[in-house]
C-alpha positions as CSV (number, residue, x, y, z in Angstrom):
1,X,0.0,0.0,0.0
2,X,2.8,2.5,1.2
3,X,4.8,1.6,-1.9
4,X,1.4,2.2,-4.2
5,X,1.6,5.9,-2.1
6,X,4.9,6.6,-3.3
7,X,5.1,5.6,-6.8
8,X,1.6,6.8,-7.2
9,X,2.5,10.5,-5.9
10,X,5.5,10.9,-8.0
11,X,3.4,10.5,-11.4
12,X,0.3,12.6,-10.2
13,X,2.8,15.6,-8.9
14,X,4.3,15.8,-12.8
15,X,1.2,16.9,-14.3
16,X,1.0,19.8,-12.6
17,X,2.9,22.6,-13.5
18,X,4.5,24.8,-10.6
19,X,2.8,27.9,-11.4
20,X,0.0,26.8,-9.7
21,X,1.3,27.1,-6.5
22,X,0.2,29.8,-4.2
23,X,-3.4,30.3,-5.8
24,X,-6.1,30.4,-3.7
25,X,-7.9,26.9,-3.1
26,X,-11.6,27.0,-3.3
27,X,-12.9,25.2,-0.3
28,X,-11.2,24.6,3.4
29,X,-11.2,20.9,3.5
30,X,-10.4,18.6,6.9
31,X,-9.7,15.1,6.0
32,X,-10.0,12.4,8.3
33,X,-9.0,8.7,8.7
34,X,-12.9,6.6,9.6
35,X,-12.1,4.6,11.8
36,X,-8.3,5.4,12.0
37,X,-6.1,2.4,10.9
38,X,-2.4,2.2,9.4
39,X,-3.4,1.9,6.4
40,X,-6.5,4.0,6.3
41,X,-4.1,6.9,7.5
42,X,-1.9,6.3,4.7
43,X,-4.4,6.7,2.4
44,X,-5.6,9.5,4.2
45,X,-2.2,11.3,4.6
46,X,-1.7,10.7,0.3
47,X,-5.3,12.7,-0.3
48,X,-3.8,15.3,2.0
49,X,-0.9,15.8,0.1
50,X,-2.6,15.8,-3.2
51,X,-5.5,18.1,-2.4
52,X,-2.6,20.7,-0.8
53,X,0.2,20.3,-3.5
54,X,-2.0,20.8,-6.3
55,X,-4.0,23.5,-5.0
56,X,-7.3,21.7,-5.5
57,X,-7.8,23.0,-1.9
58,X,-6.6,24.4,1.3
59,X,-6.2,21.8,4.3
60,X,-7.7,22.8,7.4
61,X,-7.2,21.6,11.2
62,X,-8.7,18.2,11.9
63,X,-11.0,18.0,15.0
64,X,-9.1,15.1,17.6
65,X,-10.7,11.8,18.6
66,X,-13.0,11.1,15.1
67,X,-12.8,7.9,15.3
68,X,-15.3,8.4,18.1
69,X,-17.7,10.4,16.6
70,X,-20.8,8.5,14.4
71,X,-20.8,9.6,10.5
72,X,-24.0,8.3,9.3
73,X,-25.8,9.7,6.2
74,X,-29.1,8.0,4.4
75,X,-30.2,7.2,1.4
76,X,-30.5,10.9,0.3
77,X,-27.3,11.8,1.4
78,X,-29.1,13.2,4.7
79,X,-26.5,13.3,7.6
80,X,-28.3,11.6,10.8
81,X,-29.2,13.5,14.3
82,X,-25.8,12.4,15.6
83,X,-23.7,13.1,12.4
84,X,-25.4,16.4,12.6
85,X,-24.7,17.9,15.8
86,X,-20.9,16.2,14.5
87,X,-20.4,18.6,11.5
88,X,-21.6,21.8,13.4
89,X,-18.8,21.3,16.1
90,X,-16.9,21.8,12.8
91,X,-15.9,26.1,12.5
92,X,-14.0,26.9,9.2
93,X,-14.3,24.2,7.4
94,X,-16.5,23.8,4.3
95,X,-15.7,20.3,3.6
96,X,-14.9,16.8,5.0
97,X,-13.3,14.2,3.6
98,X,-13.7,10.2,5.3
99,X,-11.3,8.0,4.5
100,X,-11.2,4.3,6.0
101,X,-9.1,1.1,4.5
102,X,-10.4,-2.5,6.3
103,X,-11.6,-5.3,5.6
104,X,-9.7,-5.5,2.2
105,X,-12.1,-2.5,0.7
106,X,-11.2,1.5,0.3
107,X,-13.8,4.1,0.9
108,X,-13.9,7.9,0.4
109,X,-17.0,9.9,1.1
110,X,-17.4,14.0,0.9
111,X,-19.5,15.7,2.9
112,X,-20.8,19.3,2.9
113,X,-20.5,20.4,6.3
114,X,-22.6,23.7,5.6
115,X,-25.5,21.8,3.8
116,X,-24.8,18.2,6.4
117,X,-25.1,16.2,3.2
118,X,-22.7,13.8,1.4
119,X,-22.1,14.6,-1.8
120,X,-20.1,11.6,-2.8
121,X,-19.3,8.2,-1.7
122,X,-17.2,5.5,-3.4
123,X,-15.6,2.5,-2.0
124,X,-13.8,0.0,-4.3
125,X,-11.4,-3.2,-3.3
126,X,-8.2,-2.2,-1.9
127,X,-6.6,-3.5,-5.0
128,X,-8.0,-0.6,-6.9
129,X,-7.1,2.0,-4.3
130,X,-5.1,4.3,-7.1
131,X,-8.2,4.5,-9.2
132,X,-10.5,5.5,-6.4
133,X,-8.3,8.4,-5.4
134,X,-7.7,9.6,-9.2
135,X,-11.9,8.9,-9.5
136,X,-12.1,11.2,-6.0
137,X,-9.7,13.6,-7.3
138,X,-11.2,14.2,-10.2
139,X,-15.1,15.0,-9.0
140,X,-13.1,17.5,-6.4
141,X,-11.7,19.8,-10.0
142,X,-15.2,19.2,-10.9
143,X,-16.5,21.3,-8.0
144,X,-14.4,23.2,-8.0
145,X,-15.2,24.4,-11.6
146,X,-18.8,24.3,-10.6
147,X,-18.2,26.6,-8.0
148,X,-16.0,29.0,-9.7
149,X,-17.9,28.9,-12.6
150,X,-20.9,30.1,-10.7
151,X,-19.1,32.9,-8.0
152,X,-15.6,34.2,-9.9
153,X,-16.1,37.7,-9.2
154,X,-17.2,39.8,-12.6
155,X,-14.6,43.0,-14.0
156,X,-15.0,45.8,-15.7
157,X,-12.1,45.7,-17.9
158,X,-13.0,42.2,-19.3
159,X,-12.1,42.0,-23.3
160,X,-16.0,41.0,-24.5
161,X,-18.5,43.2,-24.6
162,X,-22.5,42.0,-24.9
163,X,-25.1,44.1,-26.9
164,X,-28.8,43.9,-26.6
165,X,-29.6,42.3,-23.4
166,X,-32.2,44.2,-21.6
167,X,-32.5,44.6,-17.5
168,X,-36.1,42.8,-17.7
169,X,-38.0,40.1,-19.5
170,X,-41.6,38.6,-19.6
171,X,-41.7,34.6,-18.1
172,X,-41.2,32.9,-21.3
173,X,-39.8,35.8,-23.5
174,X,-37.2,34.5,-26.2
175,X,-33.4,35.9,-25.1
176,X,-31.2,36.8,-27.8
177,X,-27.6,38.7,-27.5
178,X,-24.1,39.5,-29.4
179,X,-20.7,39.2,-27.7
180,X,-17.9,40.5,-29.6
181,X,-14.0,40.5,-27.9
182,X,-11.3,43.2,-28.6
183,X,-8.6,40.4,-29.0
184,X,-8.6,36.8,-30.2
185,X,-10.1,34.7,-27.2
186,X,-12.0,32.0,-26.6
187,X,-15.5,32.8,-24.8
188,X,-17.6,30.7,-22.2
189,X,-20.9,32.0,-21.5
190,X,-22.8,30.6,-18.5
191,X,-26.3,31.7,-17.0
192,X,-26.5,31.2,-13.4
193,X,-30.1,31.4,-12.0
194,X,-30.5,33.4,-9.5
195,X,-32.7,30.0,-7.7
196,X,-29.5,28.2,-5.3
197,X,-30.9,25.0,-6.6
198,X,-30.2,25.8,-10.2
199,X,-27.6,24.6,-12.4
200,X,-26.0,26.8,-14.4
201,X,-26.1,26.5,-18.2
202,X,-23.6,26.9,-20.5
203,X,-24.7,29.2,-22.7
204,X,-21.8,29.1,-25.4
205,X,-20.7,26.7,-26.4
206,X,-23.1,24.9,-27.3
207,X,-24.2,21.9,-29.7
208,X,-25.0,23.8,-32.4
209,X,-22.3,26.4,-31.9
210,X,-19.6,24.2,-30.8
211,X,-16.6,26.4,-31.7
212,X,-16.1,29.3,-28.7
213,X,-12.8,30.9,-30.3
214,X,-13.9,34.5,-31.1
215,X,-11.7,36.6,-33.1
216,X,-11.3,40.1,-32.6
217,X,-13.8,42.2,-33.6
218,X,-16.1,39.6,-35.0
219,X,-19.8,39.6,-33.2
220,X,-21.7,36.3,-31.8
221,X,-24.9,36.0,-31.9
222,X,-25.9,33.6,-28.8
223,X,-27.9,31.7,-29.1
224,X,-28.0,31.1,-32.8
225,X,-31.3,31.3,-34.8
226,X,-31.1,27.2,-35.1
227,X,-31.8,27.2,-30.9
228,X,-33.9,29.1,-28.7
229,X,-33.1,30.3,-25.4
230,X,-36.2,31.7,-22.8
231,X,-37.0,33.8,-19.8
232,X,-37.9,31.4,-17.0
233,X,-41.7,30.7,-16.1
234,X,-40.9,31.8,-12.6
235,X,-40.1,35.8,-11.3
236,X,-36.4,35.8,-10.7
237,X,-33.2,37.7,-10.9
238,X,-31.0,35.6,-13.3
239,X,-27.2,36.5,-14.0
240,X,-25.4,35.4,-17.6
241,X,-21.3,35.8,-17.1
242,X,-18.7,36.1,-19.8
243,X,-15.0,34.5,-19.4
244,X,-12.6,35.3,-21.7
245,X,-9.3,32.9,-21.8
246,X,-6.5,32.5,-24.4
247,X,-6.7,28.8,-23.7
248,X,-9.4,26.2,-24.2
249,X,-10.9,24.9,-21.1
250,X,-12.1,21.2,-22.2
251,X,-12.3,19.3,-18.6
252,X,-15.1,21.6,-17.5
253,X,-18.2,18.5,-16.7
254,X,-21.3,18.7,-18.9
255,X,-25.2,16.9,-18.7
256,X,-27.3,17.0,-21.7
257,X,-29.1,14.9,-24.2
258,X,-28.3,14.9,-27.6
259,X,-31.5,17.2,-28.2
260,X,-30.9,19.8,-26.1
261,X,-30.3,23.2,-26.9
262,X,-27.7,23.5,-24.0
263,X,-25.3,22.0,-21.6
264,X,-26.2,22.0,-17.8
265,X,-23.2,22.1,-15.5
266,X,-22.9,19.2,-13.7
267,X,-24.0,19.7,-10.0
268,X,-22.8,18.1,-6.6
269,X,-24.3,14.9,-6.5
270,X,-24.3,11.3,-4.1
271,X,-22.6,8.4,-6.1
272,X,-23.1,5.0,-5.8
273,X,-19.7,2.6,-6.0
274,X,-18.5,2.2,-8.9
275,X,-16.7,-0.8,-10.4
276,X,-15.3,0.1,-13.5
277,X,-11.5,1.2,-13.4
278,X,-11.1,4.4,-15.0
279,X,-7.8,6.4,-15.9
280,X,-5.0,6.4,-13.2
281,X,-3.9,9.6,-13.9
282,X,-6.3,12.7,-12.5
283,X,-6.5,15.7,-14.7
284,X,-4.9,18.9,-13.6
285,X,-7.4,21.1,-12.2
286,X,-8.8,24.2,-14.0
287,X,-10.2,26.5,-11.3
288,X,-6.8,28.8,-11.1
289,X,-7.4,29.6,-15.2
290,X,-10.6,30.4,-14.8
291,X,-10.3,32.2,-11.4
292,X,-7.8,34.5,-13.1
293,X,-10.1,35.4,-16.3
294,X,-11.9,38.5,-16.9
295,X,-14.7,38.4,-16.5
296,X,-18.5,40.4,-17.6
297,X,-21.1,39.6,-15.8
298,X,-25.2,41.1,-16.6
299,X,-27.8,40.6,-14.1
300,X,-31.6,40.8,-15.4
301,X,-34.9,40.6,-13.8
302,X,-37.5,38.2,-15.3
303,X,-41.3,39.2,-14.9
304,X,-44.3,37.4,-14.6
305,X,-46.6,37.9,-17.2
C-alpha cells in the first residue's frame, strides 16, 4: 500500500505545472481517517498531500478523537441527528473528507458540512485504491469548476462586450444577444439562475455552436437562430457571465441529451460505488485559469406575465 503511495504521488505531482502554486484553493477541507487504521491513515495522509500540493484545496485543522464520533448519512445523502450535531462542532471548514481502508475495501465519502449532506461516496477493493483516489480527485476539479464557474467575481475591464440584453424580460420571452471581444479569445458563456438549486447553463458553447474561439472584432450571436433560449416561467433575478481565456478549457463536466439546446453544468451529487477502473492519472485542475479570467457579468430581472 505505502509503496502504491509513493510511486503513485511521483506521477500525479508531474502533471501539474509549478505555477499553480500559491493560488487560492476553493474550499477549506479537513480530512480524516474513519475509523483510524495504518493503512486508512496512509491513504488519508496521500489525499492530504494531493489536495494541498495541487492547489485543488486548502487543508484545514482536523477536529481530535473522530474515530469516536458516528458519521451516518441516508439514502439521500441526509447526515443523521448524531452526524449532525458532528459537522456543526466543525468552525471553518466547508468540507470533509472520510477516509477508511479495512476489511480489504477502500472508501472515500465528501460531505458538505454547511448543507450536512454527502455529496459523494465510493468505495472500491483495496486493490484498486489508485483508481479510487484519481476517480475522488477528479469529482473534487469538478467542484471546483462548478463553483468558480458560478461565483468568480465579474470585472469591468474584461475584453468581451455584450449588446442587446435588456434589465427585464416577460416569463417565457425569447433571449437573444451579441458578444464581440477586442482580442482573439476563446468565450464561455454561462447563466446562473439566481434560484440556489439551479444549475447553471452553459450558454456558449453549445451543440450547435460548438466552436467558442472569437476573433477580434467579429460579433456572436448567442444563441444562434437554429436554438432558442427563454426567460424562466418563474419571477427571478437571473445572472449570464462572460470569461474570456487565451486557452481552451475542455475538462469543465457537462449533462445533456443529444437534443438539447444546451449544456447544464454538472452539479454536486451522491454516487453509488462504482466498479469500473477508470484512468490512473487525474487531470490537472482548471479552477486557477478560470479564477484568473476577466470576466462580464449582466444581471436581469424576469417578470411574470
Amino acid at each position: 500500500m505505502k509503496r502504491f503511495l509513493v510511486l503513485f504521488a511521483v506521477a500525479v505531482l508531474s502533471v501539474f505545472s509549478a505555477d499553480r502554486i500559491g493560488t487560492t484553493p476553493v474550499y477549506k477541507i479537513a480530512i480524516e481517517a474513519y475509523p483510524s487504521t495504518e493503512e486508512s491513515r496512509a491513504l488519508r495522509d496521500f489525499i492530504k498531500e494531493q489536495i494541498q500540493s495541487t492547489g485543488r484545496g486548502q487543508i484545514v485543522v482536523s477536529f481530535p478523537s473522530s474515530e469516536s464520533k458516528t458519521w451516518e448519512f441516508d439514502k439521500r445523502g441526509e447526515a443523521t441527528t448524531e452526524t449532525k450535531t458532528n459537522l456543526q462542532s466543525l468552525t471553518q471548514v466547508d468540507k470533509l473528507v472520510l477516509v477508511s481502508l479495512e476489511d480489504g475495501e477502500a472508501l472515500v465519502s465528501f460531505v458538505d458540512v454547511l448543507h450536512e449532506t454527502l455529496e459523494y461516496r465510493n468505495a472500491l477493493p483495496e486493490t484498486l485504491s489508485k483508481t479510487l483516489v484519481a476517480d475522488f480527485l477528479s469529482y473534487l476539479d469538478k467542484k471546483n469548476i462548478y463553483l468558480a464557474l458560478s461565483h468568480t467575481g465579474s470585472s469591468t475591464t474584461s475584453q468581451v462586450k455584450i449588446n442587446s440584453l435588456k434589465s427585464t424580460y416577460v416569463a417565457g420571452e425569447p433571449i437573444r444577444f451579441e458578444i464581440e471581444t477586442a482580442e482573439d479569445n476563446y468565450v464561455y458563456v454561462v447563466l446562473v439562475p439566481e434560484n440556489q438549486k439551479g444549475e447553471p447553463v452553459l450558454l456558449f458553447p453549445n451543440p450547435i455552436q460548438s466552436d467558442n474561439f472569437v476573433k477580434k472584432g467579429e460579433r456572436i450571436t448567442i444563441p444562434d437562430k437554429r436554438i432558442s433560449f427563454k426567460a424562466a416561467p418563474t419571477p427571478s433575478k437571473d445572472r449570464i457571465r462572460a470569461f474570456v481565456t487565451r486557452e481552451e478549457w475542455k475538462e469543465y463536466q457537462l449533462r445533456g441529451k443529444k437534443e438539447d439546446s444546451f449544456y447544464r453544468l454538472l452539479p454536486p451529487a451522491v454516487t453509488g460505488t462504482k466498479t469500473l477502473a477508470r484512468s490512473l492519472t487525474p487531470p490537472p485542475t482548471i479552477t486557477s485559469p478560470i479564477e484568473q479570467s476577466l470576466v462580464n457579468e449582466w444581471e436581469y430581472q424576469i417578470l411574470s406575465r
